[in-house]
gemmi code that builds the backbone of each chain (N, CA, C; Angstrom):
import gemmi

chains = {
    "A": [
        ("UNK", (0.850, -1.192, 0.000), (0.000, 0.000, 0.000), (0.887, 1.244, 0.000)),
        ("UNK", (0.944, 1.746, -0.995), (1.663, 3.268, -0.923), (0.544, 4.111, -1.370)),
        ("UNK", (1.290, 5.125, -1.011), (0.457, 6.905, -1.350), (1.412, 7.435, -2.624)),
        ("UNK", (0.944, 7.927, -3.514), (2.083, 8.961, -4.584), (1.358, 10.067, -4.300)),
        ("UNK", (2.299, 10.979, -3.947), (1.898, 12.260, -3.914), (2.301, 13.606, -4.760)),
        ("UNK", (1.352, 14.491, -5.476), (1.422, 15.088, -6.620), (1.025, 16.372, -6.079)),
        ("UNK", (2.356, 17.487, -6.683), (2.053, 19.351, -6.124), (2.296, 19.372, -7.555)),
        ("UNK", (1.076, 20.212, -7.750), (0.586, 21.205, -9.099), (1.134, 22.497, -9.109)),
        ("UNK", (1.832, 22.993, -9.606), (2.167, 24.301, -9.235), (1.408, 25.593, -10.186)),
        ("UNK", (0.851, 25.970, -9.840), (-0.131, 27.234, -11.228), (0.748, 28.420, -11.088)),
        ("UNK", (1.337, 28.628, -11.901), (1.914, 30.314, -11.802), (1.436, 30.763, -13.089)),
        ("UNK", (0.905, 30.355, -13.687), (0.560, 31.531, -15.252), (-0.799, 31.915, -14.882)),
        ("UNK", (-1.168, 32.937, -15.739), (-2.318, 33.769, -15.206), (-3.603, 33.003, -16.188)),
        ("UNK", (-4.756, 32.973, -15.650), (-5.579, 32.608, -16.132), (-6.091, 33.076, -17.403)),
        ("UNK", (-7.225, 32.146, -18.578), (-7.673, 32.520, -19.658), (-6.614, 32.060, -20.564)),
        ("UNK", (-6.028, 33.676, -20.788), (-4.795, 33.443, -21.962), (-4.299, 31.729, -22.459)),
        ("UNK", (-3.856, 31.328, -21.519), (-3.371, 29.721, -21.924), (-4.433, 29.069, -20.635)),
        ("UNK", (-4.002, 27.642, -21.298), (-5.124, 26.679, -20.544), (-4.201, 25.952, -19.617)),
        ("UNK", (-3.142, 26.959, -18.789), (-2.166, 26.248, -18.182), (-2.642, 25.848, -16.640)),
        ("UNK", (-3.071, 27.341, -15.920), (-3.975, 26.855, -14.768), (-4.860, 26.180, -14.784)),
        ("UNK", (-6.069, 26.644, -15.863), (-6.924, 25.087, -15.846), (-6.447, 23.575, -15.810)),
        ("UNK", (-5.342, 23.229, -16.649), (-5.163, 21.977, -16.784), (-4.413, 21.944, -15.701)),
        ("UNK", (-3.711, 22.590, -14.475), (-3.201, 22.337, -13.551), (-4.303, 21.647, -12.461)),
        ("UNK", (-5.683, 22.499, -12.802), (-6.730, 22.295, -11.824), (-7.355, 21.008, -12.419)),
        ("UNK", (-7.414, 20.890, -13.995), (-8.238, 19.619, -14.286), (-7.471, 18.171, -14.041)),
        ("UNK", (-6.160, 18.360, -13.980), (-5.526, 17.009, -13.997), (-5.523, 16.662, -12.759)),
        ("UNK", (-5.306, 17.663, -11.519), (-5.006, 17.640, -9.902), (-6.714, 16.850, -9.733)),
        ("UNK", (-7.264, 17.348, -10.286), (-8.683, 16.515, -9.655), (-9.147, 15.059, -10.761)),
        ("UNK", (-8.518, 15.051, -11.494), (-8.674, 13.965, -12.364), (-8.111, 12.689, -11.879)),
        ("UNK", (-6.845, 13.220, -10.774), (-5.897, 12.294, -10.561), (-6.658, 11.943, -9.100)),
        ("UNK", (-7.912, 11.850, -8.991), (-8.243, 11.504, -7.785), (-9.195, 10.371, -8.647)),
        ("UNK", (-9.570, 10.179, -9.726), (-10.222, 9.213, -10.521), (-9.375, 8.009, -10.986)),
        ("UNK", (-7.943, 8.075, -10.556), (-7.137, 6.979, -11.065), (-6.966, 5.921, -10.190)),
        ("UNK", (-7.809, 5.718, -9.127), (-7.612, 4.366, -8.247), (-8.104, 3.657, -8.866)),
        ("UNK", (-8.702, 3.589, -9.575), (-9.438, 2.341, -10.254), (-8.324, 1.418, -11.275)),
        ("UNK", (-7.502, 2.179, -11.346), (-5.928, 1.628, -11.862), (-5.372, 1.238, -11.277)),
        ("UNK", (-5.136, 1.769, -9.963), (-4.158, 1.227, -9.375), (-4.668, -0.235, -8.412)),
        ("UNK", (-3.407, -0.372, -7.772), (-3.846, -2.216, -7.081), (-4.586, -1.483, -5.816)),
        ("UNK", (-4.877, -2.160, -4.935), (-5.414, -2.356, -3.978), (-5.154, -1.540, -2.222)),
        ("UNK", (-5.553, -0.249, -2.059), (-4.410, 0.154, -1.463), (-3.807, 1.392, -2.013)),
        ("UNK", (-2.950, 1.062, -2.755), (-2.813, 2.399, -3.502), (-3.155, 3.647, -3.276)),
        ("UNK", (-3.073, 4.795, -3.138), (-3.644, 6.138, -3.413), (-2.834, 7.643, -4.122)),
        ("UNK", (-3.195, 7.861, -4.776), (-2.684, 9.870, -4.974), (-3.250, 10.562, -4.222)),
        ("UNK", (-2.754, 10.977, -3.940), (-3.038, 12.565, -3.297), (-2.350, 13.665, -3.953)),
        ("UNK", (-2.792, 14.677, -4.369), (-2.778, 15.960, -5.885), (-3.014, 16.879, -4.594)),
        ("UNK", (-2.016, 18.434, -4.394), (-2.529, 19.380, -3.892), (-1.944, 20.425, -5.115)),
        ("UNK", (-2.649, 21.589, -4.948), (-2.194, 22.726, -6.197), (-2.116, 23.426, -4.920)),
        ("UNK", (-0.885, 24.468, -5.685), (-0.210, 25.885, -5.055), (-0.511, 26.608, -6.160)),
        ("UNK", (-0.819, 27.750, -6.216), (-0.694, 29.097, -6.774), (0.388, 30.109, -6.793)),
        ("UNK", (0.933, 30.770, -7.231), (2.154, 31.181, -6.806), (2.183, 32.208, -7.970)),
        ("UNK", (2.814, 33.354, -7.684), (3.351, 33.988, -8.566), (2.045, 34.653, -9.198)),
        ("UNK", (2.016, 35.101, -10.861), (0.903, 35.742, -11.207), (-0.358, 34.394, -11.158)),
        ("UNK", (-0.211, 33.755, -10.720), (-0.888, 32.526, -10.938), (-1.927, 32.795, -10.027)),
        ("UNK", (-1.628, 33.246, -8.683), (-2.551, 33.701, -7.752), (-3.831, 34.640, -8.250)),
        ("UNK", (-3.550, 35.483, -9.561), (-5.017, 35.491, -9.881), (-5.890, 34.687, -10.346)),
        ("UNK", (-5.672, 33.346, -10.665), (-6.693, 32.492, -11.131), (-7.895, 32.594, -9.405)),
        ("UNK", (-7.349, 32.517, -8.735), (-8.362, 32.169, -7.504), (-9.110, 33.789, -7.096)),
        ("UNK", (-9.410, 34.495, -8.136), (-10.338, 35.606, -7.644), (-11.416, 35.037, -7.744)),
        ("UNK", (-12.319, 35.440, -6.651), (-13.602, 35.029, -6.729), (-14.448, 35.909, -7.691)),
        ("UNK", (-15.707, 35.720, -8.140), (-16.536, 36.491, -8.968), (-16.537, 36.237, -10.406)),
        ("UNK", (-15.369, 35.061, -10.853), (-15.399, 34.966, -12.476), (-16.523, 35.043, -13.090)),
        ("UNK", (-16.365, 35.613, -14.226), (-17.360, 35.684, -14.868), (-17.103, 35.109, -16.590)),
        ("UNK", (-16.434, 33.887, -16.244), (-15.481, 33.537, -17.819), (-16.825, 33.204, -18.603)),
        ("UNK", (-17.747, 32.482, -18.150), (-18.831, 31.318, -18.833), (-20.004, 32.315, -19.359)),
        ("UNK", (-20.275, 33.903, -18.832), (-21.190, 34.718, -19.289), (-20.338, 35.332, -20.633)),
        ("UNK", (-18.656, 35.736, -20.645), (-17.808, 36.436, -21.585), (-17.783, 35.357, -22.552)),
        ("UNK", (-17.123, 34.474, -22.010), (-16.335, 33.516, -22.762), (-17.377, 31.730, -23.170)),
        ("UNK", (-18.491, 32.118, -22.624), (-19.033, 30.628, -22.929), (-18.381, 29.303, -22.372)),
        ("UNK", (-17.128, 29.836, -21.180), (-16.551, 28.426, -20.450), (-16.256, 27.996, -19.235)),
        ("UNK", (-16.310, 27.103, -18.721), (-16.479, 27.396, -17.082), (-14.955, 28.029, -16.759)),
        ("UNK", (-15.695, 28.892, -15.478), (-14.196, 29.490, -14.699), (-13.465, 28.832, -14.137)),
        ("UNK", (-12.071, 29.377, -13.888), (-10.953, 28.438, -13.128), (-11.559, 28.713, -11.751)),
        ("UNK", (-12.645, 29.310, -10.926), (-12.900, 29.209, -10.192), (-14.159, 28.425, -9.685)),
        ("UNK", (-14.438, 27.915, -10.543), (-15.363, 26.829, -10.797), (-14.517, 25.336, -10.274)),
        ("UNK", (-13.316, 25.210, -10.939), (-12.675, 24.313, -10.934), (-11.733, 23.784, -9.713)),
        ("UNK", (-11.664, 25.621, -9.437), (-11.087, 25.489, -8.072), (-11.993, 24.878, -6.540)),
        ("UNK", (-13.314, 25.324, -6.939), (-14.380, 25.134, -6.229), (-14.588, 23.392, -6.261)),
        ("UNK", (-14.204, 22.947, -7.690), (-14.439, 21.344, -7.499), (-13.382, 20.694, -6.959)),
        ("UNK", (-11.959, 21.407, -7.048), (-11.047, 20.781, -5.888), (-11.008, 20.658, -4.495)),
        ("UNK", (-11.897, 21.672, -4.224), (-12.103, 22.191, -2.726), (-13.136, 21.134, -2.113)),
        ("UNK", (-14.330, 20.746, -3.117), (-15.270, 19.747, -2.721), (-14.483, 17.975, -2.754)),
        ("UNK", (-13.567, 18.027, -3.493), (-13.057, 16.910, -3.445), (-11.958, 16.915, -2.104)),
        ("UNK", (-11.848, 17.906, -1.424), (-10.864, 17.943, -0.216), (-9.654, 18.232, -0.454)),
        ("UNK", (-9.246, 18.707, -1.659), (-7.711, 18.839, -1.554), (-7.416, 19.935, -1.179)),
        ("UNK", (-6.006, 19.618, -1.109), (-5.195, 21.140, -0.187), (-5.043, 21.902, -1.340)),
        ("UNK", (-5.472, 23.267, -1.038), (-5.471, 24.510, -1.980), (-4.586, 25.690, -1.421)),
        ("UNK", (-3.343, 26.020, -1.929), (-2.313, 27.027, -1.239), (-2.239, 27.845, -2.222)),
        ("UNK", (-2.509, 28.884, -1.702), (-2.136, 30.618, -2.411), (-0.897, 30.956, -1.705)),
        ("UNK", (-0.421, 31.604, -2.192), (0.850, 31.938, -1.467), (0.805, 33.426, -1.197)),
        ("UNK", (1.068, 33.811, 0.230), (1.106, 35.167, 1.108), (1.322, 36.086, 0.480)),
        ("UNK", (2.979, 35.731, 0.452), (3.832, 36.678, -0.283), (3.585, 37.413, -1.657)),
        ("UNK", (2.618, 36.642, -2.475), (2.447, 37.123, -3.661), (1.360, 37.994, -3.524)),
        ("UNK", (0.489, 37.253, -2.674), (-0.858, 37.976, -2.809), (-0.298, 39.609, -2.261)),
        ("UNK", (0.433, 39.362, -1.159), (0.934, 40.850, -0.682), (1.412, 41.775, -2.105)),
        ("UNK", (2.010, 41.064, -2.741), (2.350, 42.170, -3.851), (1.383, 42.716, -4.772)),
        ("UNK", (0.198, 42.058, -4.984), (-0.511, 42.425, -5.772), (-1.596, 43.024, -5.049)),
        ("UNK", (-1.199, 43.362, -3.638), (-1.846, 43.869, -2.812), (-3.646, 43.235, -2.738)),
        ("UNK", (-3.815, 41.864, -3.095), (-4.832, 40.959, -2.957), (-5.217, 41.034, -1.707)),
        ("UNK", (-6.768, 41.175, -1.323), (-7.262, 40.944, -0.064), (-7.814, 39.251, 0.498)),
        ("UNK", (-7.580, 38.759, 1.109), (-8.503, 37.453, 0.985), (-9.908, 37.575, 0.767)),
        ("UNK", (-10.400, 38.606, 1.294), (-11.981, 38.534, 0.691), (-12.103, 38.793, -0.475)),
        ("UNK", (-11.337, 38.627, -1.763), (-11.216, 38.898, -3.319), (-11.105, 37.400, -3.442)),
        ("UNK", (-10.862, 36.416, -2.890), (-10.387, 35.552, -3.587), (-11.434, 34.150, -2.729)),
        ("UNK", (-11.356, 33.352, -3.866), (-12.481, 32.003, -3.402), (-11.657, 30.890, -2.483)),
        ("UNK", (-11.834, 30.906, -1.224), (-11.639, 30.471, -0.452), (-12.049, 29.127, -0.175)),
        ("UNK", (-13.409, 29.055, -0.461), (-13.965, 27.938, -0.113), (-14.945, 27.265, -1.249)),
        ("UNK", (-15.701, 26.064, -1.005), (-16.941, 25.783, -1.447), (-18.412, 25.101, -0.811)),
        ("UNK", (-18.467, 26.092, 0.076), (-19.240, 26.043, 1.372), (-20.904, 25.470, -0.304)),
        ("UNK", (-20.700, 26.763, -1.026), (-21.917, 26.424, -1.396), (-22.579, 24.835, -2.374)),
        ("UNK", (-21.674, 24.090, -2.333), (-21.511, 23.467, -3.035), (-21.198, 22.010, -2.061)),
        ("UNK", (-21.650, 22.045, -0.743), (-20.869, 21.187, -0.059), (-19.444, 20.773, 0.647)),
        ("UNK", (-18.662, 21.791, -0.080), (-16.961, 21.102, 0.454), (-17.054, 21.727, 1.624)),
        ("UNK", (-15.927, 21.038, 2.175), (-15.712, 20.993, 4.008), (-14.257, 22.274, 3.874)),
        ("UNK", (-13.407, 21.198, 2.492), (-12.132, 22.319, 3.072), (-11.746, 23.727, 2.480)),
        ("UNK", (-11.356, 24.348, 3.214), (-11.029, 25.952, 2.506), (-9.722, 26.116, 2.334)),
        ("UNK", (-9.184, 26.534, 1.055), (-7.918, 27.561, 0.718), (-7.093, 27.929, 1.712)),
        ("UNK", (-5.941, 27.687, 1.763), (-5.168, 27.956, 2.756), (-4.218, 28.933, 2.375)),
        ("UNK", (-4.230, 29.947, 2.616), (-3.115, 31.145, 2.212), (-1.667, 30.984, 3.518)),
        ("UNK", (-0.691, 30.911, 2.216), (0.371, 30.390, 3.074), (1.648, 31.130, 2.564)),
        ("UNK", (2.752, 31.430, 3.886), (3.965, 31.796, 3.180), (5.011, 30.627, 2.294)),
        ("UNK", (5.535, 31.427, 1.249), (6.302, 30.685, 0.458), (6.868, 29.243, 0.380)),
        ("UNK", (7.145, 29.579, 2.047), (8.315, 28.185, 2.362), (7.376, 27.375, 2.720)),
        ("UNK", (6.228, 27.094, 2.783), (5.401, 26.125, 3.119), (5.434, 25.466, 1.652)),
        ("UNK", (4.744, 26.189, 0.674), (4.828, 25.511, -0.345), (6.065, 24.719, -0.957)),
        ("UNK", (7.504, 25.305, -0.562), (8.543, 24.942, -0.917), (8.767, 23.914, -0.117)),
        ("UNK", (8.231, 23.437, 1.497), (8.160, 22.021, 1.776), (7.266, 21.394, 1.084)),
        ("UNK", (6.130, 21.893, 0.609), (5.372, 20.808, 0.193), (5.916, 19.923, -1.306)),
        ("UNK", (6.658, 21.052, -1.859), (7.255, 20.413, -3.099), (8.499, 19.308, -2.921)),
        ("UNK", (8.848, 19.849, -1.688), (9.885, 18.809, -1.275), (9.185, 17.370, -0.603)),
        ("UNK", (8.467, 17.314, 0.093), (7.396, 16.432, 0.468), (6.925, 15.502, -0.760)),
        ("UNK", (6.277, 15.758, -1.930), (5.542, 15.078, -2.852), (6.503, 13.952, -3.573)),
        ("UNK", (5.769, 13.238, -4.131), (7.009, 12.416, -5.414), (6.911, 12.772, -6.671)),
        ("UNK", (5.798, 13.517, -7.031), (6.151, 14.405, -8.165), (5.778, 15.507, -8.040)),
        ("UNK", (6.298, 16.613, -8.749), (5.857, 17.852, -8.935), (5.483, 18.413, -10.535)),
        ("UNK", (4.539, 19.584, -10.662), (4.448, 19.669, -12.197), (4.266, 21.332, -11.842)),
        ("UNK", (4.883, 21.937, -12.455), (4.489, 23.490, -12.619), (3.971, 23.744, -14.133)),
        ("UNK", (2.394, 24.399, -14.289), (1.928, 24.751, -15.064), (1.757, 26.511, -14.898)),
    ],
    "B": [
        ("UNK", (1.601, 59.185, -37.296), (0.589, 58.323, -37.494), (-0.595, 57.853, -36.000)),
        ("UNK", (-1.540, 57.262, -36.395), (-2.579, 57.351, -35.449), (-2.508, 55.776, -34.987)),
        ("UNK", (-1.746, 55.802, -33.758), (-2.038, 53.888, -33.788), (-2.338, 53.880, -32.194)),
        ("UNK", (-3.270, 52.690, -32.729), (-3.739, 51.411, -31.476), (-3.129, 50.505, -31.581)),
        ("UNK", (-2.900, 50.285, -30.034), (-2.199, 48.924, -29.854), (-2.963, 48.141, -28.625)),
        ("UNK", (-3.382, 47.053, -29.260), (-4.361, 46.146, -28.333), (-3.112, 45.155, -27.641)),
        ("UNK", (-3.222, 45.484, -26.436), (-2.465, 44.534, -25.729), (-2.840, 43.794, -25.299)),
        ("UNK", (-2.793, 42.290, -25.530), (-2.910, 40.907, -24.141), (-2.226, 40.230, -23.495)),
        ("UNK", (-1.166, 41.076, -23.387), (-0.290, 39.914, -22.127), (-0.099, 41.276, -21.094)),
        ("UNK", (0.248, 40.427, -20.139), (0.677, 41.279, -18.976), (2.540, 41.070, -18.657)),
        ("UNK", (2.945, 40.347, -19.325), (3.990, 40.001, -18.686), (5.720, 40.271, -20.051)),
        ("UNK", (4.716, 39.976, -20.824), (6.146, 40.581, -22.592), (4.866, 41.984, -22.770)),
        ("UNK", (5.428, 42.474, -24.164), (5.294, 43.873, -24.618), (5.166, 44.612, -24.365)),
        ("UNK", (5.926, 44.838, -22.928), (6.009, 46.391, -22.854), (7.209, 46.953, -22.998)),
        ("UNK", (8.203, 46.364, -23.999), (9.562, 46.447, -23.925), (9.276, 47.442, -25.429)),
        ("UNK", (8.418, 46.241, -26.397), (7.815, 47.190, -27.353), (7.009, 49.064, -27.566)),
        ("UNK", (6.321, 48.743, -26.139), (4.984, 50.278, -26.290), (6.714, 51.051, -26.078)),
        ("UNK", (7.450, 50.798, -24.999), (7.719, 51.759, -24.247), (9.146, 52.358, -25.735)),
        ("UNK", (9.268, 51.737, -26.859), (9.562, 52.233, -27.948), (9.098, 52.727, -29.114)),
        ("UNK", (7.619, 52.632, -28.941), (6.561, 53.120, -29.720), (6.520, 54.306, -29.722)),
        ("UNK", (6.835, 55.266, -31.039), (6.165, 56.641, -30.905), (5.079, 56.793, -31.812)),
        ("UNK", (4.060, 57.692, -31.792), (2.527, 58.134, -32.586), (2.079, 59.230, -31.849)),
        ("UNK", (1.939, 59.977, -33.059), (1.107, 61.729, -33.092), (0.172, 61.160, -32.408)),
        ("UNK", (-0.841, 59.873, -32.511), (-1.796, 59.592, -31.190), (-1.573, 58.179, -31.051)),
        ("UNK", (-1.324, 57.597, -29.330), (-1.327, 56.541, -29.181), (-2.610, 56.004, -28.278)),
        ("UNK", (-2.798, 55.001, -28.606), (-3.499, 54.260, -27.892), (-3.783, 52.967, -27.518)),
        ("UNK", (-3.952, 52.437, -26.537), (-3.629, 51.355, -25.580), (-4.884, 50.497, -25.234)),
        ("UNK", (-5.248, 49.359, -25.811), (-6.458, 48.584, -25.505), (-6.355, 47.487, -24.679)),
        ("UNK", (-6.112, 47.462, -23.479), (-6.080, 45.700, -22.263), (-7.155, 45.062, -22.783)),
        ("UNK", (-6.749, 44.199, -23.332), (-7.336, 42.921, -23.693), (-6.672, 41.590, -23.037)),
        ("UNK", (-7.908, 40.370, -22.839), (-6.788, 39.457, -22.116), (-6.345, 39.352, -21.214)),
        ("UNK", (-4.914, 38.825, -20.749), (-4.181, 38.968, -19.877), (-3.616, 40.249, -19.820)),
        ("UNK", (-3.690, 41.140, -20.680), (-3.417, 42.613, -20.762), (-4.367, 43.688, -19.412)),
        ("UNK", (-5.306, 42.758, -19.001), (-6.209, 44.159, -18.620), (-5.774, 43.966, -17.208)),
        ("UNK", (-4.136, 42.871, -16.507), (-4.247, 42.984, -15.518), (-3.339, 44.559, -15.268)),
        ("UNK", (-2.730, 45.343, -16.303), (-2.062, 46.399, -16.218), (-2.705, 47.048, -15.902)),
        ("UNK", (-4.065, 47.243, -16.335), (-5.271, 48.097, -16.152), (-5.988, 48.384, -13.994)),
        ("UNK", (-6.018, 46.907, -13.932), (-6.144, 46.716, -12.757), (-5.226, 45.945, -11.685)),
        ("UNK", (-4.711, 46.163, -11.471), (-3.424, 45.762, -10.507), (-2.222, 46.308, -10.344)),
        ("UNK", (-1.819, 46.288, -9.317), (-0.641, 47.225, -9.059), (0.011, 45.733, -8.442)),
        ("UNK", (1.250, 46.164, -8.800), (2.702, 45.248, -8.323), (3.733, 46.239, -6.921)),
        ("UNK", (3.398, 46.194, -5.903), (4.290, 46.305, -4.737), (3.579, 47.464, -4.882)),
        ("UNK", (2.375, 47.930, -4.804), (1.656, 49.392, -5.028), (1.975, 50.088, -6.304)),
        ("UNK", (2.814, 50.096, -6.898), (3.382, 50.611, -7.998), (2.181, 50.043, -9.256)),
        ("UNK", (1.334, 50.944, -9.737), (0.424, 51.257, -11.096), (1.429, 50.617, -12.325)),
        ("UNK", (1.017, 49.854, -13.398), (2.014, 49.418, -14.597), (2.486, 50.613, -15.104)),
        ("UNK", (3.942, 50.392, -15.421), (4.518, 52.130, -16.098), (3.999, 52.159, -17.475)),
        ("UNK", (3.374, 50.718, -18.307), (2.429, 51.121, -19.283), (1.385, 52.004, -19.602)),
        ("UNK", (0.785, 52.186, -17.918), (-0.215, 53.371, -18.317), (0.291, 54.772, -18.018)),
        ("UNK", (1.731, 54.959, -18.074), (2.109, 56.786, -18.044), (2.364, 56.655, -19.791)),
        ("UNK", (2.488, 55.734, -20.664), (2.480, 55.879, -22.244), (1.590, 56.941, -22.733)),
        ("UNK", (0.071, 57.189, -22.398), (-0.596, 57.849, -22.901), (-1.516, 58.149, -22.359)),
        ("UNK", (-2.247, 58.433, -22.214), (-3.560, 59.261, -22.364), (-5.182, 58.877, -22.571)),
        ("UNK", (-4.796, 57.522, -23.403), (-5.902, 57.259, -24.653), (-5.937, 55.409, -23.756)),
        ("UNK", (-6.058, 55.545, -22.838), (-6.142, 53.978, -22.356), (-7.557, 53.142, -21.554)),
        ("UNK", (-7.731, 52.239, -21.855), (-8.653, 51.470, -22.729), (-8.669, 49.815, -22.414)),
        ("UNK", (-10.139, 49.593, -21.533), (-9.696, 47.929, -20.937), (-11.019, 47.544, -21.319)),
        ("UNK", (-11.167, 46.039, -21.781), (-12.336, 45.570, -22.499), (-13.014, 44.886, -21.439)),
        ("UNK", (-13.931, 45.325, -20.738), (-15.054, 44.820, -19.879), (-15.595, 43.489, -19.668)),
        ("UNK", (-15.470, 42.807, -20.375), (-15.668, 41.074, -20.500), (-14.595, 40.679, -20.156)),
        ("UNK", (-13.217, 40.993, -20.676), (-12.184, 40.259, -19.956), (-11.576, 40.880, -18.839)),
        ("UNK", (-11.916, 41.854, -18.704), (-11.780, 42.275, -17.033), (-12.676, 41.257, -16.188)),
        ("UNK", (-14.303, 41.325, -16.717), (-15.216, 40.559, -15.335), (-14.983, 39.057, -15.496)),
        ("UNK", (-14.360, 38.445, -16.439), (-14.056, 36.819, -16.530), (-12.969, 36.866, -15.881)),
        ("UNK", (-12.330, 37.834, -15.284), (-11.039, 37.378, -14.596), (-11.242, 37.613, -13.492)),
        ("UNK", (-12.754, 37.912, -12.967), (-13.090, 38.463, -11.295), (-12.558, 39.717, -11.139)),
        ("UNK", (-12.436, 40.594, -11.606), (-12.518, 42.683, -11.607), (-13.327, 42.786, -12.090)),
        ("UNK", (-13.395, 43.714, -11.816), (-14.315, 44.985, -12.169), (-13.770, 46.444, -12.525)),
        ("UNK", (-14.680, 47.224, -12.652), (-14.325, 48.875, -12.597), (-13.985, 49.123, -11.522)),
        ("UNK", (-14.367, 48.788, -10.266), (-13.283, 49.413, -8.993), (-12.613, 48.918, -9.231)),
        ("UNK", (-11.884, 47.982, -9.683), (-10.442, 47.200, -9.496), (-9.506, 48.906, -10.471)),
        ("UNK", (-10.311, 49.256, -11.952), (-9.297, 50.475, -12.654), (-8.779, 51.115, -12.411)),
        ("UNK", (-7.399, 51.384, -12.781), (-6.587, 52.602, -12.425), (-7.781, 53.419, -13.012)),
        ("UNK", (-7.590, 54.979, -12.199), (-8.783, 56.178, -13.209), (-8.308, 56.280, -14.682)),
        ("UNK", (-6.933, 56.437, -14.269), (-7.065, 56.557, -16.025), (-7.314, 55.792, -17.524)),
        ("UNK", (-8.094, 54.184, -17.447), (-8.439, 53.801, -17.741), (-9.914, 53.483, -17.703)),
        ("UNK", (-10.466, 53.586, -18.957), (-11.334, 53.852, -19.551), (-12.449, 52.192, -19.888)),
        ("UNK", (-13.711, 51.507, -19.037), (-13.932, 50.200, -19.324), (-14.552, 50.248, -20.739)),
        ("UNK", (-14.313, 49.578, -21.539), (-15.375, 49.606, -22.893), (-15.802, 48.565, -22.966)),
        ("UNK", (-16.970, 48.340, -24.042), (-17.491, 47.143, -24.531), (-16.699, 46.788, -25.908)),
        ("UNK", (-16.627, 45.009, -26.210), (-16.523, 44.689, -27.498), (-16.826, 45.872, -28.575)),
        ("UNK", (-18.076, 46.292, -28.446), (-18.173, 46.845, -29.929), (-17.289, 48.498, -30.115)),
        ("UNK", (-17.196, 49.039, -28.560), (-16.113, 49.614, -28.094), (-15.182, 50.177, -28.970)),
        ("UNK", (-14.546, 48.579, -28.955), (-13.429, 48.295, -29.432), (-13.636, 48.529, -31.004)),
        ("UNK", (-14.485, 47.638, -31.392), (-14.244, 47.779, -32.587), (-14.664, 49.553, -33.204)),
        ("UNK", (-15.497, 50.018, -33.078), (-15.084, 51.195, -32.963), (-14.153, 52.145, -33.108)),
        ("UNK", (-13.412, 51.926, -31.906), (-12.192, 52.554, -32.136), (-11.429, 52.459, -32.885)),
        ("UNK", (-11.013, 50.881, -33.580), (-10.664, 50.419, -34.525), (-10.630, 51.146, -35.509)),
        ("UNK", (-11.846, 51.222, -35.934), (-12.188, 51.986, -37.537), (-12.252, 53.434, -37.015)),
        ("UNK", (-13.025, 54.124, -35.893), (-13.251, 55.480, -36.114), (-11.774, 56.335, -35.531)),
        ("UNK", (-11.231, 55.966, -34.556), (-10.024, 56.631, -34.097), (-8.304, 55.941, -34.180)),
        ("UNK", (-7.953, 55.335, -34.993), (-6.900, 54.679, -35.228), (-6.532, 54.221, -36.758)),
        ("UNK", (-5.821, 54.648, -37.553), (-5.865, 54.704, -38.705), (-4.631, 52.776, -38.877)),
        ("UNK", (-3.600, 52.706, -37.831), (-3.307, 51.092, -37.997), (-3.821, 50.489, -36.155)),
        ("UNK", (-3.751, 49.569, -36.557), (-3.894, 48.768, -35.092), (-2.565, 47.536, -34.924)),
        ("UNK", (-1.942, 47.554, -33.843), (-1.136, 46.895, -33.749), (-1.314, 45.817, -32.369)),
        ("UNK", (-1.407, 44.681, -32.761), (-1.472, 43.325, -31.543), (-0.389, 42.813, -30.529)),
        ("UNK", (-0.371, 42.800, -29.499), (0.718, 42.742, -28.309), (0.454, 41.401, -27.654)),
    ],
}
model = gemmi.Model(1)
for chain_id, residues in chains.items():
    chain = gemmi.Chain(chain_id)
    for i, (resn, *xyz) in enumerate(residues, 1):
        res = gemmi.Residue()
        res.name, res.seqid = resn, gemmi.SeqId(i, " ")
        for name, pos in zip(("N", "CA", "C"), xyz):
            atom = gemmi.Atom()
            atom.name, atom.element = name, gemmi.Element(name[0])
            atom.pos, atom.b_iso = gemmi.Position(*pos), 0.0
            res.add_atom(atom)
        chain.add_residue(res)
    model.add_chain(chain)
structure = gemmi.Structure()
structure.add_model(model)
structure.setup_entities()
């Protein structure tokens, strides 16, 4: 019985490329792959935000009224219901002078239990050290 | 000459505007462009918007990215799509893509 454990890293800014999304669609996709594995087995997928990446998690998108597609905060909202760990990082948000009440924290409405954890840098930099793989999108 | 330049990135071309000269310039955030429009880096406003005068953020891709008009520096201006096109034809004789 082992665990593989997988940090997503999002630093590109949302829309423009489909880099945060697919950071968010694969991190929760990879919770659909036990059925592959033996018996026992598990992944565990957490995403960090980091860098300009931290704007994907503003709350209020409005991609699917502009753009006809669901928001990365939609997606973020389905990671949150699936329980995974969701890290924004402090430091950045400080620069872009981000408030936490700008940004989607949770998915209370939707059922999920866990909320967004805004964290300094070096947390995330254990967590990357922690995982067995890492992927920065 | 009279040029627009529709920008969408936030992160390359401004190496370009900030060598751009025009009898009138003007500046359209589009995209990942409109985070110049709204966001400041360490408090500091993008030095893209001391270029001109004539600046210009497209309202759909501001609210798909979660801003709004409070998020705008004042001196940017929210428009609609057709806005844009607009400006296109009535105030910009080339348009240039960023």
């Amino acid at each position: 019985m082992a665990t593989k454990k997988l940090l997503f890293v999002a630093r590109s800014l949302p829309y423009k490329t489909e880099a945060s999304r697919l950071a968010l669609t694969h991190a929760i996709s990879s919770q659909s792959v036990e059925i592959y594995l033996k018996d026992g087995d598990l992944v565990e997928a957490t995403i960090a935000f980091v860098g300009d990446g931290v704007m994907n998690c503003l709350k209020n998108q409005q991609a699917m009224k502009h753009y006809g597609i669901t928001s990365i905060e939609g997606h973020m909202k389905n990671s949150l219901l699936l329980d995974m760990k969701v890290m924004i990082c402090k430091e950045d948000l400080a620069k872009f002078g981000i408030k936490e009440d700008a940004l989607l924290m949770d998915a209370d409405d939707i059922g999920g239990e866990v909320k967004a954890q805004i964290v300094p840098y070096s947390e995330i930099q254990k967590e990357m050290e922690s995982v067995d793989h890492l992927l920065f999108c | 000459m009279k040029l627009g330049v529709i920008m969408s990135d936030y992160r390359t071309g401004s190496d370009v505007i900030d060598r751009l000269t025009a009898e009138k310039l003007g500046i359209i955030f589009v995209g990942n462009g409109v985070y110049h429009a709204a966001s400041k880096e360490a408090g500091k406003a993008s030095s893209i918007l001391d270029k001109t005068n004539n600046l210009y953020v497209l309202t759909e891709d501001l609210e798909s990215r979660g801003l709004t008009s409070a998020n705008l520096d004042s001196r940017v201006k929210a428009i609609t799509y057709s806005d844009v096109v607009d400006l296109i034809f009535n105030d910009y004789e080339k348009t240039i893509w960023l």
